[in-house]
Structure formats: structure tokens, C-alpha cells
N, C-alpha and C positions, 0 to 999 in steps of 0.2 A: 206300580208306577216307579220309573227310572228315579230316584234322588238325587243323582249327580246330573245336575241341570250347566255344570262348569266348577271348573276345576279348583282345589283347597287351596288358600292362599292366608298369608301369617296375614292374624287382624289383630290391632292392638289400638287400647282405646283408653286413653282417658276417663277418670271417676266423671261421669257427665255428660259427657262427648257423643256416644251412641244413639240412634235414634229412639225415639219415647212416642211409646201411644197409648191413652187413657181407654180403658173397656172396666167394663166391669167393677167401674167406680173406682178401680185403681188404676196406678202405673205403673209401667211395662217398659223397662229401657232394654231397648238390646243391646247384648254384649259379641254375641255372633250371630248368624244366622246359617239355612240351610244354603243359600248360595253362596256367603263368601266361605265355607267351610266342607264344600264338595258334595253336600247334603247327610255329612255326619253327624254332625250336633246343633243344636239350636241353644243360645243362651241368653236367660234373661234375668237380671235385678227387678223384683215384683215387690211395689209395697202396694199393702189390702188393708184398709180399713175395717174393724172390729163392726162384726156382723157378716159380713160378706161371705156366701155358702155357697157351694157349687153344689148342681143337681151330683146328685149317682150318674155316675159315668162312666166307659172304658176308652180306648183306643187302640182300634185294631193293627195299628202300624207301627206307634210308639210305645218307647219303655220313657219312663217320665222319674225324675227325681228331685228331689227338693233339699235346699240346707237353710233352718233356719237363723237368720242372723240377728232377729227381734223382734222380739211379741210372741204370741203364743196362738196354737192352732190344734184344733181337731178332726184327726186324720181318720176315714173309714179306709181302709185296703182290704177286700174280700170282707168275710165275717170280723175283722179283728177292728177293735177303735185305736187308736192312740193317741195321747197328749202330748203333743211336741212342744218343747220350750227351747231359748236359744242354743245353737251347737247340735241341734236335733237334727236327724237327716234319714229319708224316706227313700225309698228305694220300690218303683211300680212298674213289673215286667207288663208287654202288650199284654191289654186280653183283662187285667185284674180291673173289675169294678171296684170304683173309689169315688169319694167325697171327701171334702174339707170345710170346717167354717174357720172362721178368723175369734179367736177369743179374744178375753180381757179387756182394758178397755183402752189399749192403745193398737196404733196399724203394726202390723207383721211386718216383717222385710224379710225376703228370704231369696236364694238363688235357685232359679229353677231351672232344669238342663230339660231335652227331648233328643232321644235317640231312634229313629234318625232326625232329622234336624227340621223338617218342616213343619212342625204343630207351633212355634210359636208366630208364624204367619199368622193362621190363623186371628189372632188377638189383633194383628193390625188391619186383617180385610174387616172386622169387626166391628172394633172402633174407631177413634179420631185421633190424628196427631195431637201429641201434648201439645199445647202451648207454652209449661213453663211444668219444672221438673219440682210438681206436688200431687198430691190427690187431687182429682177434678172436684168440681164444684156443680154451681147453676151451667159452669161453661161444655159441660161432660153430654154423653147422648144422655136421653131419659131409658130408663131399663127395661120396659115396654117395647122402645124401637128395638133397644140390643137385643133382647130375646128372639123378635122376628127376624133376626139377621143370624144370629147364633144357628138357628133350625133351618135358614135356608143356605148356611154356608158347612157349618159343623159335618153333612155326612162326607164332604169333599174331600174332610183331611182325617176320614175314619175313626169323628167322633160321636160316639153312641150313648144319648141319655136314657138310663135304664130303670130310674128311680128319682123320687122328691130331695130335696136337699137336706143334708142332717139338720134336727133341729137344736135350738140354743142348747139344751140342758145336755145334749148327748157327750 
């Protein structure tokens, strides 16, 4: 599939300003996406509240990278774990199965980039606009609905769950 849906144009954006959509119990502001950036890069400011784990997973289209700016997290990439803590920064070519949980017991912030640019769609066909720039609450889906929507949206943007989510201790 074509990623250049219309053509790269300077996007600059105020701490705030960007759109926000709550998934996955956190929030998700964008900083770019794949159309206003020619379907190069996709950017998003992510904070995840402590607990939150993503199944094993790949993606056949994207390379996926992370910086993070606070909290701490446990990274699966291929066979390897890693303990990222802040200034930590990830680097996941297409193709590499991965997992993450959020440790310790405050939320993570971190930036996450997709090359090429359309995986962070994904998270808004997903979930709901923020209403206000926090973690959701009672206000957020229930994670039962996301899931059914994760599995009937996920293989569109060549995401493939391979595996259970890493557990607490890992």
C-alpha cells in the first residue's frame, strides 16, 4: 500500500495542541502523523500507566522506536528483555516480535516514532478522543470492547499478535 496519501508539509505544534486519543488506558497525543508528513513518520507523546502490557507482537510494514522520557518499562525485542529507564531509547526493525509492560509504580511518558508513518492511526481508529490531556478513567472504553476492535482493526495496518503479554516479574 501507497503511504503517500498527500504530500509532506512543516507541522509544528505546541506542548498540548496536537490531537489526543485515549486507547489502551493511556494517552496518545500526536505530534505528526502519516498524512501531514507524506506517510514518512508517524509521532506520538504516549503516557501508560504502570501495569499496562502489550501482547507479543510484530509489524509487517513498520520499524517502531521509542525514547523514554519517564517511568520505567520492560522491553521484549526478539529473544532479548530490556529494562529501560529514562533517556533509554529502542530501536525495532519491521518483522521483530516485541512486547512491553510499563513498570514501577508511576505512568511512563515516552516518544514513540513509526516508520513509515501510518501505525499510529491505528490507536485513534481504536480508541476515543481525549477529552482532557490525563490518563482516562471511568471516561476511557472498557478493555474487553478494545480488544474486539484491536483484532478486527490490527491486521489492516500489518499488526500481528504472536504471543501473551510479558508477565509482571519478567
Amino acid at each position: 500500500m501507497d503511504e503517500r496519501t498527500s504530500p509532506a508539509r512543516v507541522v509544528v505544534r505546541a506542548g498540548g495542541s496536537g490531537p489526543a486519543t485515549w486507547a489502551m488506558g493511556s494517552l496518545f497525543e500526536r505530534l505528526v502523523n502519516a498524512e501531514e508528513s507524506g506517510g514518512e513518520v508517524g509521532v506520538s507523546l504516549i503516557t501508560q500507566p504502570p501495569g499496562v502490557a502489550t501482547p507479543l507482537h510484530r509489524h509487517s510494514n513498520e520499524a517502531e522506536a521509542f525514547y523514554l522520557l519517564d517511568g520505567t518499562m520492560t522491553y521484549l525485542a526478539g529473544d532479548e528483555i530490556h529494562h529501560l529507564v529514562p533517556a533509554s531509547f529502542i530501536y525495532l526493525p519491521p518483522g521483530i516480535p516485541h512486547a512491553f509492560r510499563i513498570t514501577g509504580s508511576t505512568p511512563a511518558r515516552f516518544l514513540g516514532l513509526a516508520v513509515p508513518g501510518r501505525l499510529f492511526d491505528l490507536y485513534d481508529e481504536v480508541g476515543l478522543p481525549a477529552q482532557e490531556r490525563r490518563l482516562p478513567g471511568d471516561d476511557g472504553l472498557p478493555i474487553g470492547d478494545e480488544v474486539v476492535r484491536w483484532n478486527e482493526v490490527g491486521p489492516r495496518y500489518g499488526l500481528e499478535v504472536v504471543g501473551p503479554p510479558l508477565p509482571p516479574d519478567a
